[in-house]
N, C-alpha and C positions, 0 to 999 in steps of 0.2 A: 756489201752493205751490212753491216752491225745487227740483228734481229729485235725485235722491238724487247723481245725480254731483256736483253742486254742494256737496252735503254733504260725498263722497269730495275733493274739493280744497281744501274748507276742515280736513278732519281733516290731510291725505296736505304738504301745502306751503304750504300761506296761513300758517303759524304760523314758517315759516323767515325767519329773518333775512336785512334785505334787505342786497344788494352796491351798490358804489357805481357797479359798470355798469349797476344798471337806470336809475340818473339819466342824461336826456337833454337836449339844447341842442333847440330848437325846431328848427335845419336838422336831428337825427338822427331828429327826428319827422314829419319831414317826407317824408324818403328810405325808412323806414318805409311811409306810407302811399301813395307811391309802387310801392311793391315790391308793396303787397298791389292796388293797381290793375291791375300790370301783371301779377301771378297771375291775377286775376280775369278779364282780358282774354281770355288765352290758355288758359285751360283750358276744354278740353269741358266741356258736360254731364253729371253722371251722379249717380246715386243711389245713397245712400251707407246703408252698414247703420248704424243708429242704433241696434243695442241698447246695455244700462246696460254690458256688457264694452268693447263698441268706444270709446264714448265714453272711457272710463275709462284704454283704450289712447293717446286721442288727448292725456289731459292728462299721462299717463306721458311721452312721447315730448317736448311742450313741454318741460316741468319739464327732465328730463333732458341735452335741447340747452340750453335757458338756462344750467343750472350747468357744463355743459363749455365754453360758449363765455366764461361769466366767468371760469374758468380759465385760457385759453385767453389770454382779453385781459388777464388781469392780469399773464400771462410776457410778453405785447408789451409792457403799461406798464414794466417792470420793466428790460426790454433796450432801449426805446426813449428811458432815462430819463424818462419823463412820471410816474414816481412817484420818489421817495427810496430807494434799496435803504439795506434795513434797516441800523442798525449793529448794533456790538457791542464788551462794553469787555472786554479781555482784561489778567487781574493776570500779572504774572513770578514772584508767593508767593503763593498761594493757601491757604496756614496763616497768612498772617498778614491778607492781606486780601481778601476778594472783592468784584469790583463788578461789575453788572450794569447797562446803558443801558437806561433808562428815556423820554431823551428823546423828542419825536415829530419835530424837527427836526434837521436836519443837528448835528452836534458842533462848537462854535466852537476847540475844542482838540482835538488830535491824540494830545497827551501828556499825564500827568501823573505827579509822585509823593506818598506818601505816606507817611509817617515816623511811625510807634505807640511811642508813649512809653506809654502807659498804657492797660489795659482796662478799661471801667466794670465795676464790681462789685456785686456783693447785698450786703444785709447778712446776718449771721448769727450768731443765738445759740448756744451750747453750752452743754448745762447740766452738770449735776454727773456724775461717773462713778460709777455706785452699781452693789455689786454684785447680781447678778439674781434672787437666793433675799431680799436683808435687804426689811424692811419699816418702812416710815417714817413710814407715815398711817396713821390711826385709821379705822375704817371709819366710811362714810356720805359724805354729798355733797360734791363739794367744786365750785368755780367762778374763773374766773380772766377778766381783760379782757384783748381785745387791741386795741390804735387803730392802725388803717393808714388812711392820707389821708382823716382828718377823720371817720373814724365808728370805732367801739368796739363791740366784738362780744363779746360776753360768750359763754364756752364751759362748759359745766358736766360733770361725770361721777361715776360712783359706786365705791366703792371698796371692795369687798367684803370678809369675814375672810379668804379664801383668796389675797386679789390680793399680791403680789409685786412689787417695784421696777420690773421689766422687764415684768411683765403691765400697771401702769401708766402708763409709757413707751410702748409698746407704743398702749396705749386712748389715750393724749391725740394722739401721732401721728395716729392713724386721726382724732378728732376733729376735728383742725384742716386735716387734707388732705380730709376729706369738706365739710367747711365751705366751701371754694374763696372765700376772705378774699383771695387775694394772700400769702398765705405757707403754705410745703411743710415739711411734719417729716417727721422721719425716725431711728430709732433706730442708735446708732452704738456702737461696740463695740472698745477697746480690747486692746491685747493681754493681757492679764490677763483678758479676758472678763465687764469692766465694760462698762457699756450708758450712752449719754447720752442725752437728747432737744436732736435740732440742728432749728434753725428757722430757714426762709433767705424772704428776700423774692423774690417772682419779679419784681420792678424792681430795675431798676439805678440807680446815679446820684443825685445830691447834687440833692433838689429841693427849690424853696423855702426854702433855704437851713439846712433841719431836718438835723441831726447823723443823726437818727434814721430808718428810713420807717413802721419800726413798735415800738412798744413792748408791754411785757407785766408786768400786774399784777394783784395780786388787793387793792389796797387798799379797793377799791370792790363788791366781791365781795359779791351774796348769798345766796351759799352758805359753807360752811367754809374761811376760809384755811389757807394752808400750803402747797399744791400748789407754787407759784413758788420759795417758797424750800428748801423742798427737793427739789425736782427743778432750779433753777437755771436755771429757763425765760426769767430777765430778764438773762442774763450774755451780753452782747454782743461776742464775740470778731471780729469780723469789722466795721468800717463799712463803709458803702456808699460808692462813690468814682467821679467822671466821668472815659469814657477821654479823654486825652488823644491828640491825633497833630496833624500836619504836612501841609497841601498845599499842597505848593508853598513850602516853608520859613514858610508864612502858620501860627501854632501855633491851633489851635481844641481849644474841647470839646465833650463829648455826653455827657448820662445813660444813652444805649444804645450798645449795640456794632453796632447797624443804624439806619442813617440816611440821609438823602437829601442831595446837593449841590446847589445851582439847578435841582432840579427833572429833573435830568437824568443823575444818575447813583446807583445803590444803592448805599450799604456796609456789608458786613458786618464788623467789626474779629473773627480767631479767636487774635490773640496777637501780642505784643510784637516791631516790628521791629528788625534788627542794624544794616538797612542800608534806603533807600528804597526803598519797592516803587514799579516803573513799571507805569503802566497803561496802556495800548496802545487807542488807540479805531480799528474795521476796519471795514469792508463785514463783514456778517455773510453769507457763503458758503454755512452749512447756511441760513439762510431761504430764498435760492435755491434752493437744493437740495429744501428742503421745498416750495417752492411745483413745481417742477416732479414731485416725487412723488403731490402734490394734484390734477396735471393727468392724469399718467397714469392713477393711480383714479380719476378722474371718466369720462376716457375708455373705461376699462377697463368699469366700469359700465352706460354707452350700449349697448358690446357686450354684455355680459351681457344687460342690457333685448332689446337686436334679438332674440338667439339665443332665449330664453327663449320671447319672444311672438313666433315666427315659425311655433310649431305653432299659431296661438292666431287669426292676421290675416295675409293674403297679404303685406302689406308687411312685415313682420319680417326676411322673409327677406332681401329686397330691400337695406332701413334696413342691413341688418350684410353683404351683398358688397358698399355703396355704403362703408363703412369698409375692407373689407377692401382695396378698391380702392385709396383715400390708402394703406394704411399699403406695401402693396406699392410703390407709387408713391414713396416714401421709405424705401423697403429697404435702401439700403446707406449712404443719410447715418444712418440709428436704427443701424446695428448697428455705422458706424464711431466712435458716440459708446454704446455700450455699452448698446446697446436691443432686444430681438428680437419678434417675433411668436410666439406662441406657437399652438397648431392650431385654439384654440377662439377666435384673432384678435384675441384682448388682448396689451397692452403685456408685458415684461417686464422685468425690468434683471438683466444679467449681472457678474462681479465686475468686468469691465472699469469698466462705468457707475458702478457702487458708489464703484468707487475716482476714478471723474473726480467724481462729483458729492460727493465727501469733501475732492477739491482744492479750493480757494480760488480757483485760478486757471485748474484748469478747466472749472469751475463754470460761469462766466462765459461762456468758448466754445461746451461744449454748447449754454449756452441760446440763443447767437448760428447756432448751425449747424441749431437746430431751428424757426427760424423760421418757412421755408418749409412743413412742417410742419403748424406753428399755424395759419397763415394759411387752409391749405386746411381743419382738422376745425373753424377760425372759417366757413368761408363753407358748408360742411355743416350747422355747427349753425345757421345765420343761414336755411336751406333747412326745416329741419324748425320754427325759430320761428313764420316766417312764417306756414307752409302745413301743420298735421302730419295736416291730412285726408288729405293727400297719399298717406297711407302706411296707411290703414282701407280694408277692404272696400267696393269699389262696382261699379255697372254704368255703362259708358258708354251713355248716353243719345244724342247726337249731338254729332259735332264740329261744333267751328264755322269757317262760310266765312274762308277764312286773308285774302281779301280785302276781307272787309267782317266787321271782328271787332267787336264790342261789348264793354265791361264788363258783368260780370252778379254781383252781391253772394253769388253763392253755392257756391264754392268755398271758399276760407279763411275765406270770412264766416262760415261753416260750425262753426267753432269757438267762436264767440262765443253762435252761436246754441242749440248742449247744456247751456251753463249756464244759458240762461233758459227750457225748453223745457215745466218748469214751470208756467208761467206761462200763465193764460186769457185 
Protein backbone atom coordinates (compact mmCIF):
# COMPACT_ATOMS: atom_id res chain seq x y z
CA UNK A 1 0.00 0.00 0.00
CA UNK A 2 1.30 3.44 -1.22
CA UNK A 3 2.27 5.58 2.15
CA UNK A 4 0.19 8.40 3.02
CA UNK A 5 3.13 10.94 2.04
CA UNK A 6 2.86 9.52 -1.27
CA UNK A 7 -0.67 10.34 -1.29
CA UNK A 8 0.31 14.13 0.18
CA UNK A 9 2.47 14.66 -3.27
CA UNK A 10 0.13 13.43 -5.41
CA UNK A 11 -2.72 15.78 -3.94
CA UNK A 12 0.06 18.85 -2.83
CA UNK A 13 2.20 18.91 -6.80
CA UNK A 14 1.83 15.82 -9.10
CA UNK A 15 -1.23 17.84 -10.59
CA UNK A 16 1.11 21.10 -11.49
CA UNK A 17 1.98 21.70 -14.84
CA UNK A 18 4.98 20.76 -16.10
CA UNK A 19 8.02 23.52 -17.15
CA UNK A 20 9.91 22.91 -19.93
CA UNK A 21 13.25 22.85 -17.46
CA UNK A 22 12.19 19.61 -16.37
CA UNK A 23 13.10 18.33 -19.98
CA UNK A 24 16.52 17.01 -20.08
CA UNK A 25 19.34 16.01 -22.86
CA UNK A 26 20.75 12.58 -21.78
CA UNK A 27 24.48 14.47 -20.81
CA UNK A 28 22.01 16.66 -18.03
CA UNK A 29 21.07 13.17 -16.82
CA UNK A 30 23.95 12.14 -16.62
CA UNK A 31 25.78 15.07 -14.44
CA UNK A 32 22.56 14.55 -12.46
CA UNK A 33 23.53 11.14 -11.46
CA UNK A 34 26.84 12.12 -10.96
CA UNK A 35 26.10 14.67 -8.36
CA UNK A 36 23.91 12.12 -6.52
CA UNK A 37 26.99 9.62 -6.53
CA UNK A 38 29.26 12.13 -5.41
CA UNK A 39 26.48 12.99 -2.37
CA UNK A 40 26.32 9.62 -1.60
CA UNK A 41 30.16 9.37 -1.39
CA UNK A 42 30.91 11.96 0.94
CA UNK A 43 28.30 11.94 3.33
CA UNK A 44 28.31 10.21 6.85
CA UNK A 45 26.20 7.91 8.18
CA UNK A 46 23.19 8.79 10.04
CA UNK A 47 19.74 8.16 10.90
CA UNK A 48 17.15 10.20 9.84
CA UNK A 49 13.71 10.92 11.62
CA UNK A 50 11.16 9.39 9.30
CA UNK A 51 7.97 10.47 10.61
CA UNK A 52 4.79 11.32 8.13
CA UNK A 53 5.81 15.53 9.20
CA UNK A 54 9.43 14.96 8.19
CA UNK A 55 8.86 13.34 5.19
CA UNK A 56 6.33 15.78 4.15
CA UNK A 57 9.15 18.47 4.97
CA UNK A 58 11.48 16.80 2.65
CA UNK A 59 8.99 16.82 -0.44
CA UNK A 60 8.08 20.65 0.63
CA UNK A 61 11.66 21.67 0.25
CA UNK A 62 12.15 19.66 -3.37
CA UNK A 63 8.90 21.14 -4.80
CA UNK A 64 9.85 24.34 -3.73
CA UNK A 65 13.77 24.44 -4.96
CA UNK A 66 12.49 23.06 -8.33
CA UNK A 67 10.06 25.97 -8.91
CA UNK A 68 12.51 28.68 -7.87
CA UNK A 69 15.39 27.23 -9.80
CA UNK A 70 12.92 27.07 -13.08
CA UNK A 71 12.53 30.58 -12.37
CA UNK A 72 15.56 31.17 -11.88
CA UNK A 73 16.56 29.56 -15.42
CA UNK A 74 14.07 30.95 -17.27
CA UNK A 75 15.65 34.80 -16.49
CA UNK A 76 19.06 33.11 -17.84
CA UNK A 77 17.20 31.80 -21.03
CA UNK A 78 15.68 35.06 -21.30
CA UNK A 79 19.11 37.35 -20.88
CA UNK A 80 21.06 34.64 -22.45
CA UNK A 81 18.70 34.72 -25.58
CA UNK A 82 18.27 30.87 -25.59
CA UNK A 83 14.46 31.76 -25.64
CA UNK A 84 12.61 34.59 -27.84
CA UNK A 85 11.86 37.49 -25.46
CA UNK A 86 8.38 37.90 -25.85
CA UNK A 87 6.88 40.69 -28.37
CA UNK A 88 4.26 42.93 -28.43
CA UNK A 89 2.29 45.10 -30.92
CA UNK A 90 1.72 48.59 -29.77
CA UNK A 91 -1.35 50.78 -31.78
CA UNK A 92 -0.55 54.93 -32.06
CA UNK A 93 -5.01 55.01 -31.81
CA UNK A 94 -6.29 52.82 -29.69
CA UNK A 95 -10.08 54.14 -30.39
CA UNK A 96 -9.70 53.21 -33.63
CA UNK A 97 -7.79 49.98 -33.57
CA UNK A 98 -6.15 47.60 -31.19
CA UNK A 99 -3.92 44.79 -31.86
CA UNK A 100 -2.44 42.41 -29.66
CA UNK A 101 0.69 39.78 -30.89
CA UNK A 102 -0.42 36.50 -30.90
CA UNK A 103 2.36 35.08 -32.77
CA UNK A 104 4.75 32.38 -31.02
CA UNK A 105 7.69 33.48 -33.56
CA UNK A 106 9.80 36.31 -34.07
CA UNK A 107 7.64 39.13 -36.02
CA UNK A 108 8.67 39.11 -39.87
CA UNK A 109 7.58 43.05 -39.91
CA UNK A 110 8.47 45.76 -37.64
CA UNK A 111 5.71 47.97 -38.82
CA UNK A 112 2.55 48.31 -40.03
CA UNK A 113 -0.52 50.40 -40.93
CA UNK A 114 -3.91 50.30 -40.94
CA UNK A 115 -6.62 52.48 -42.68
CA UNK A 116 -10.73 51.71 -41.20
CA UNK A 117 -12.96 52.72 -43.91
CA UNK A 118 -15.68 50.89 -42.48
CA UNK A 119 -17.02 49.03 -39.25
CA UNK A 120 -18.91 45.81 -39.56
CA UNK A 121 -22.26 46.25 -38.34
CA UNK A 122 -25.52 44.19 -36.77
CA UNK A 123 -28.56 44.38 -38.22
CA UNK A 124 -31.49 45.96 -36.56
CA UNK A 125 -35.07 46.22 -36.62
CA UNK A 126 -37.36 49.10 -35.10
CA UNK A 127 -40.59 48.63 -34.68
CA UNK A 128 -43.49 51.05 -34.65
CA UNK A 129 -43.61 53.93 -31.81
CA UNK A 130 -46.80 53.18 -30.03
CA UNK A 131 -47.90 55.12 -27.25
CA UNK A 132 -47.55 53.10 -23.64
CA UNK A 133 -51.39 53.30 -22.18
CA UNK A 134 -53.04 52.60 -26.19
CA UNK A 135 -53.86 48.89 -26.94
CA UNK A 136 -53.76 47.12 -30.01
CA UNK A 137 -54.23 43.30 -29.50
CA UNK A 138 -57.08 41.39 -28.52
CA UNK A 139 -56.44 39.27 -25.81
CA UNK A 140 -55.17 35.61 -25.84
CA UNK A 141 -52.14 34.06 -27.54
CA UNK A 142 -50.29 35.24 -29.87
CA UNK A 143 -46.82 33.64 -31.68
CA UNK A 144 -44.27 34.95 -34.18
CA UNK A 145 -40.96 33.17 -36.22
CA UNK A 146 -37.79 34.12 -36.12
CA UNK A 147 -34.98 32.39 -38.65
CA UNK A 148 -31.22 33.32 -37.71
CA UNK A 149 -28.64 30.85 -39.74
CA UNK A 150 -30.77 28.27 -41.00
CA UNK A 151 -33.20 27.47 -37.99
CA UNK A 152 -36.63 29.28 -37.08
CA UNK A 153 -37.48 29.64 -33.60
CA UNK A 154 -40.96 30.16 -33.00
CA UNK A 155 -41.76 32.55 -29.75
CA UNK A 156 -45.16 32.70 -28.40
CA UNK A 157 -46.92 34.94 -25.46
CA UNK A 158 -49.96 35.95 -23.97
CA UNK A 159 -51.81 38.95 -23.83
CA UNK A 160 -53.84 39.76 -21.13
CA UNK A 161 -57.21 42.37 -20.87
CA UNK A 162 -55.00 44.55 -18.66
CA UNK A 163 -51.74 44.35 -21.04
CA UNK A 164 -50.90 47.64 -22.60
CA UNK A 165 -48.62 48.52 -25.72
CA UNK A 166 -45.48 49.05 -23.50
CA UNK A 167 -46.44 46.09 -21.05
CA UNK A 168 -46.25 44.02 -24.44
CA UNK A 169 -43.16 45.52 -25.67
CA UNK A 170 -41.79 45.13 -22.57
CA UNK A 171 -42.89 40.78 -22.45
CA UNK A 172 -41.71 40.16 -26.10
CA UNK A 173 -38.27 41.87 -25.11
CA UNK A 174 -37.85 39.74 -22.11
CA UNK A 175 -38.94 36.81 -24.51
CA UNK A 176 -36.49 37.01 -27.13
CA UNK A 177 -33.33 38.06 -24.79
CA UNK A 178 -34.34 35.06 -22.52
CA UNK A 179 -34.43 32.77 -25.67
CA UNK A 180 -30.37 33.53 -26.38
CA UNK A 181 -31.42 33.04 -30.51
CA UNK A 182 -28.55 35.48 -31.43
CA UNK A 183 -30.68 38.33 -31.37
CA UNK A 184 -31.09 41.21 -28.27
CA UNK A 185 -34.44 43.41 -27.78
CA UNK A 186 -34.82 46.03 -26.13
CA UNK A 187 -37.58 48.61 -25.45
CA UNK A 188 -36.76 52.18 -26.86
CA UNK A 189 -38.50 55.35 -26.01
CA UNK A 190 -38.83 58.49 -27.93
CA UNK A 191 -39.07 61.74 -26.75
CA UNK A 192 -42.73 61.98 -26.84
CA UNK A 193 -42.50 58.90 -24.41
CA UNK A 194 -43.48 56.46 -27.25
CA UNK A 195 -41.84 53.07 -26.72
CA UNK A 196 -40.55 50.64 -29.79
CA UNK A 197 -39.39 47.13 -29.74
CA UNK A 198 -35.49 47.26 -31.32
CA UNK A 199 -34.05 43.91 -32.19
CA UNK A 200 -30.24 43.70 -33.15
CA UNK A 201 -28.23 40.71 -34.30
CA UNK A 202 -25.30 40.01 -32.11
CA UNK A 203 -23.23 39.08 -35.55
CA UNK A 204 -21.92 41.28 -37.68
CA UNK A 205 -21.22 41.22 -41.38
CA UNK A 206 -22.70 40.24 -44.75
CA UNK A 207 -22.61 36.33 -44.55
CA UNK A 208 -23.37 34.10 -47.39
CA UNK A 209 -24.23 36.63 -49.33
CA UNK A 210 -27.91 36.97 -47.38
CA UNK A 211 -29.14 40.86 -47.23
CA UNK A 212 -30.65 39.46 -44.11
CA UNK A 213 -29.07 37.56 -40.69
CA UNK A 214 -32.32 37.25 -39.44
CA UNK A 215 -35.75 37.72 -40.24
CA UNK A 216 -39.29 37.88 -38.39
CA UNK A 217 -42.72 36.70 -39.19
CA UNK A 218 -45.68 35.45 -38.03
CA UNK A 219 -46.98 34.05 -41.41
CA UNK A 220 -46.34 30.61 -40.21
CA UNK A 221 -47.69 31.20 -36.82
CA UNK A 222 -49.62 28.79 -34.70
CA UNK A 223 -50.78 30.82 -32.56
CA UNK A 224 -52.87 34.41 -33.39
CA UNK A 225 -51.25 36.75 -35.88
CA UNK A 226 -50.93 40.36 -35.50
CA UNK A 227 -48.08 40.73 -32.97
CA UNK A 228 -45.38 41.69 -36.24
CA UNK A 229 -47.45 43.94 -37.65
CA UNK A 230 -48.46 45.87 -35.21
CA UNK A 231 -45.60 46.21 -33.09
CA UNK A 232 -43.48 46.36 -36.42
CA UNK A 233 -41.14 43.76 -35.30
CA UNK A 234 -40.14 42.89 -39.14
CA UNK A 235 -39.13 46.68 -40.08
CA UNK A 236 -35.39 46.58 -40.70
CA UNK A 237 -33.97 49.94 -40.24
CA UNK A 238 -30.41 48.97 -39.97
CA UNK A 239 -28.51 46.07 -42.55
CA UNK A 240 -25.77 44.46 -41.47
CA UNK A 241 -22.53 45.44 -43.26
CA UNK A 242 -18.48 44.11 -43.41
CA UNK A 243 -15.87 46.42 -41.92
CA UNK A 244 -13.77 47.52 -44.39
CA UNK A 245 -9.89 48.71 -43.79
CA UNK A 246 -6.38 48.88 -45.23
CA UNK A 247 -3.03 47.03 -44.42
CA UNK A 248 -0.70 48.25 -45.85
CA UNK A 249 -2.69 50.22 -48.70
CA UNK A 250 -3.70 46.04 -49.59
CA UNK A 251 -8.06 46.97 -49.03
CA UNK A 252 -9.60 43.77 -47.16
CA UNK A 253 -12.93 42.76 -45.42
CA UNK A 254 -14.23 41.04 -42.29
CA UNK A 255 -17.90 40.26 -40.85
CA UNK A 256 -16.38 41.12 -37.36
CA UNK A 257 -14.52 44.02 -36.03
CA UNK A 258 -12.06 41.33 -34.33
CA UNK A 259 -9.88 39.22 -36.40
CA UNK A 260 -6.69 37.69 -36.91
CA UNK A 261 -3.78 38.45 -39.56
CA UNK A 262 -1.34 35.33 -40.57
CA UNK A 263 -2.02 34.04 -37.45
CA UNK A 264 -0.04 36.38 -35.86
CA UNK A 265 -1.60 39.37 -35.00
CA UNK A 266 -5.33 40.43 -33.07
CA UNK A 267 -7.65 43.21 -34.30
CA UNK A 268 -9.90 44.79 -32.70
CA UNK A 269 -11.51 47.62 -35.24
CA UNK A 270 -13.43 50.42 -32.28
CA UNK A 271 -14.01 53.18 -35.22
CA UNK A 272 -13.48 54.78 -38.40
CA UNK A 273 -9.84 56.01 -39.18
CA UNK A 274 -8.97 59.86 -40.34
CA UNK A 275 -5.54 58.90 -40.77
CA UNK A 276 -3.40 55.45 -40.78
CA UNK A 277 -3.02 53.93 -37.57
CA UNK A 278 0.80 52.61 -37.13
CA UNK A 279 1.48 49.66 -35.23
CA UNK A 280 4.60 49.24 -33.71
CA UNK A 281 5.88 45.59 -33.04
CA UNK A 282 8.64 45.67 -29.56
CA UNK A 283 10.29 43.50 -27.15
CA UNK A 284 7.56 43.21 -24.71
CA UNK A 285 9.44 44.88 -21.44
CA UNK A 286 6.64 44.27 -18.82
CA UNK A 287 6.97 40.26 -19.78
CA UNK A 288 10.38 40.79 -18.51
CA UNK A 289 9.33 42.63 -15.87
CA UNK A 290 6.73 39.93 -15.00
CA UNK A 291 9.01 37.18 -15.24
CA UNK A 292 11.52 38.65 -12.87
CA UNK A 293 8.49 39.51 -10.42
CA UNK A 294 7.65 35.52 -10.76
CA UNK A 295 11.13 34.94 -9.50
CA UNK A 296 11.23 36.97 -6.69
CA UNK A 297 7.89 35.41 -5.31
CA UNK A 298 9.06 32.17 -5.85
CA UNK A 299 11.95 33.06 -3.99
CA UNK A 300 10.29 34.92 -1.50
CA UNK A 301 8.33 31.84 -0.84
CA UNK A 302 11.40 29.32 -0.24
CA UNK A 303 11.99 31.94 2.66
CA UNK A 304 8.73 31.84 3.96
CA UNK A 305 8.72 27.69 3.71
CA UNK A 306 12.67 27.96 5.77
CA UNK A 307 11.28 30.46 8.48
CA UNK A 308 7.85 28.76 8.88
CA UNK A 309 9.33 25.14 9.28
CA UNK A 310 12.45 26.06 11.26
CA UNK A 311 10.37 25.70 14.68
CA UNK A 312 9.09 22.43 13.10
CA UNK A 313 13.08 20.61 11.73
CA UNK A 314 16.53 21.63 12.66
CA UNK A 315 17.35 22.43 9.04
CA UNK A 316 14.80 25.24 8.56
CA UNK A 317 16.76 27.30 10.21
CA UNK A 318 19.85 26.54 8.62
CA UNK A 319 17.81 26.29 4.68
CA UNK A 320 16.85 30.40 5.39
CA UNK A 321 20.55 31.86 6.84
CA UNK A 322 21.86 29.71 3.85
CA UNK A 323 19.50 32.43 1.65
CA UNK A 324 20.08 34.95 3.93
CA UNK A 325 23.64 34.41 3.20
CA UNK A 326 23.28 35.02 -1.18
CA UNK A 327 21.06 37.82 -0.59
CA UNK A 328 23.61 39.75 1.81
CA UNK A 329 26.24 38.53 -0.51
CA UNK A 330 24.39 40.65 -3.30
CA UNK A 331 23.32 43.54 -1.08
CA UNK A 332 24.37 46.35 -2.84
CA UNK A 333 24.07 45.06 -6.67
CA UNK A 334 19.68 44.34 -5.38
CA UNK A 335 19.44 47.64 -3.91
CA UNK A 336 21.37 49.44 -6.66
CA UNK A 337 18.85 47.94 -9.13
CA UNK A 338 15.89 48.74 -6.62
CA UNK A 339 15.68 45.52 -4.47
CA UNK A 340 15.93 45.27 -0.69
CA UNK A 341 15.89 42.70 2.11
CA UNK A 342 13.46 43.01 4.14
CA UNK A 343 13.98 41.54 8.22
CA UNK A 344 11.90 38.42 7.80
CA UNK A 345 14.79 37.89 4.50
CA UNK A 346 12.43 38.14 1.58
CA UNK A 347 12.83 40.04 -1.69
CA UNK A 348 11.26 43.47 -1.86
CA UNK A 349 11.02 46.07 -4.74
CA UNK A 350 11.20 49.69 -3.83
CA UNK A 351 9.82 52.59 -6.18
CA UNK A 352 13.19 52.94 -7.43
CA UNK A 353 12.94 49.09 -8.96
CA UNK A 354 9.19 49.65 -9.83
CA UNK A 355 10.12 52.37 -11.97
CA UNK A 356 13.28 50.54 -13.66
CA UNK A 357 11.35 47.34 -14.22
CA UNK A 358 8.35 49.93 -15.82
CA UNK A 359 11.37 50.96 -18.21
CA UNK A 360 11.68 49.14 -21.34
CA UNK A 361 15.30 49.79 -21.39
CA UNK A 362 15.97 49.10 -18.01
CA UNK A 363 14.23 46.29 -17.86
CA UNK A 364 16.66 44.64 -19.76
CA UNK A 365 19.96 45.92 -17.46
CA UNK A 366 18.36 44.78 -14.29
CA UNK A 367 17.90 41.58 -15.49
CA UNK A 368 21.56 41.57 -16.93
CA UNK A 369 23.16 42.95 -13.42
CA UNK A 370 21.02 40.25 -11.54
CA UNK A 371 22.78 37.50 -13.04
CA UNK A 372 25.20 36.78 -10.59
CA UNK A 373 22.39 36.46 -8.49
CA UNK A 374 20.42 33.87 -10.19
CA UNK A 375 23.21 31.81 -10.74
CA UNK A 376 23.95 31.38 -7.06
CA UNK A 377 19.90 30.85 -5.59
CA UNK A 378 20.29 28.21 -9.25
CA UNK A 379 23.26 26.30 -7.60
CA UNK A 380 21.20 26.61 -3.90
CA UNK A 381 18.19 25.32 -5.38
CA UNK A 382 20.24 22.58 -7.55
CA UNK A 383 21.74 21.68 -3.53
CA UNK A 384 18.37 21.28 -1.92
CA UNK A 385 17.07 19.18 -5.44
CA UNK A 386 19.51 16.86 -5.19
CA UNK A 387 19.86 15.99 -1.57
CA UNK A 388 16.68 17.69 0.53
CA UNK A 389 17.39 15.02 3.35
CA UNK A 390 20.04 17.16 3.89
CA UNK A 391 18.04 19.62 5.64
CA UNK A 392 15.50 16.66 8.04
CA UNK A 393 16.30 15.73 11.50
CA UNK A 394 19.00 13.07 12.02
CA UNK A 395 21.92 11.54 14.09
CA UNK A 396 25.27 11.11 12.72
CA UNK A 397 26.01 7.64 12.95
CA UNK A 398 29.73 7.58 11.70
CA UNK A 399 31.83 9.45 9.50
CA UNK A 400 33.51 8.04 6.83
CA UNK A 401 37.36 7.30 6.45
CA UNK A 402 38.09 10.50 4.03
CA UNK A 403 40.73 8.00 2.66
CA UNK A 404 39.00 5.08 1.70
CA UNK A 405 35.39 6.59 0.96
CA UNK A 406 32.72 4.29 -0.60
CA UNK A 407 29.40 5.19 -2.31
CA UNK A 408 26.66 4.05 -0.04
CA UNK A 409 22.83 4.52 -1.63
CA UNK A 410 21.51 5.97 1.37
CA UNK A 411 21.79 9.59 1.80
CA UNK A 412 19.73 11.17 -1.10
CA UNK A 413 18.72 7.86 -2.01
CA UNK A 414 16.81 8.54 1.00
CA UNK A 415 14.27 10.40 -0.75
CA UNK A 416 13.16 8.06 -3.18
CA UNK A 417 12.86 5.74 -0.71
CA UNK A 418 9.63 7.74 1.60
CA UNK A 419 7.59 7.41 -1.34
CA UNK A 420 7.70 3.66 -1.52
CA UNK A 421 8.16 2.90 2.12
CA UNK A 422 4.73 1.51 1.79
CA UNK A 423 5.47 -1.11 0.26
CA UNK A 424 5.97 -5.02 1.62
Amino acid sequence: MISNVYSYYLSQYAAKPGSRHDSHKRSELKNVYNKMVSINRTSPLYKLNLSEDMQKLAIDIKESAIELKDMAAELNDVESGAVQIRQKAVSSDEQVAQVKYIGKDKSPVDEFSIDVKQLATNQVNTGHYLQPKSKGLEEGTYSFDIGISGVTYELQFNVERQDTARNIQEKIARLVNESQIGVTGEVLEDSLGNGAISLKSDATGVRNMKPLIFTVSDEQASHRRGAVEYLGLDRTVQHSSNAIFAIDGDVRSSANNSFTINKTFEITLNGVSENPVIVRVEEDAEAIADDINSFMESYNRVVDFAKESSGKFQGGGRLLNEFERIAHSYHAILEENGFAIDQEGKLTLNDTGKEKLSDKEEVSKVLSRLEGFRNSVIRKADGMISNPMEYLDKKIVAYKNPSKSFTSPYSSSAYAGIMFDGYC
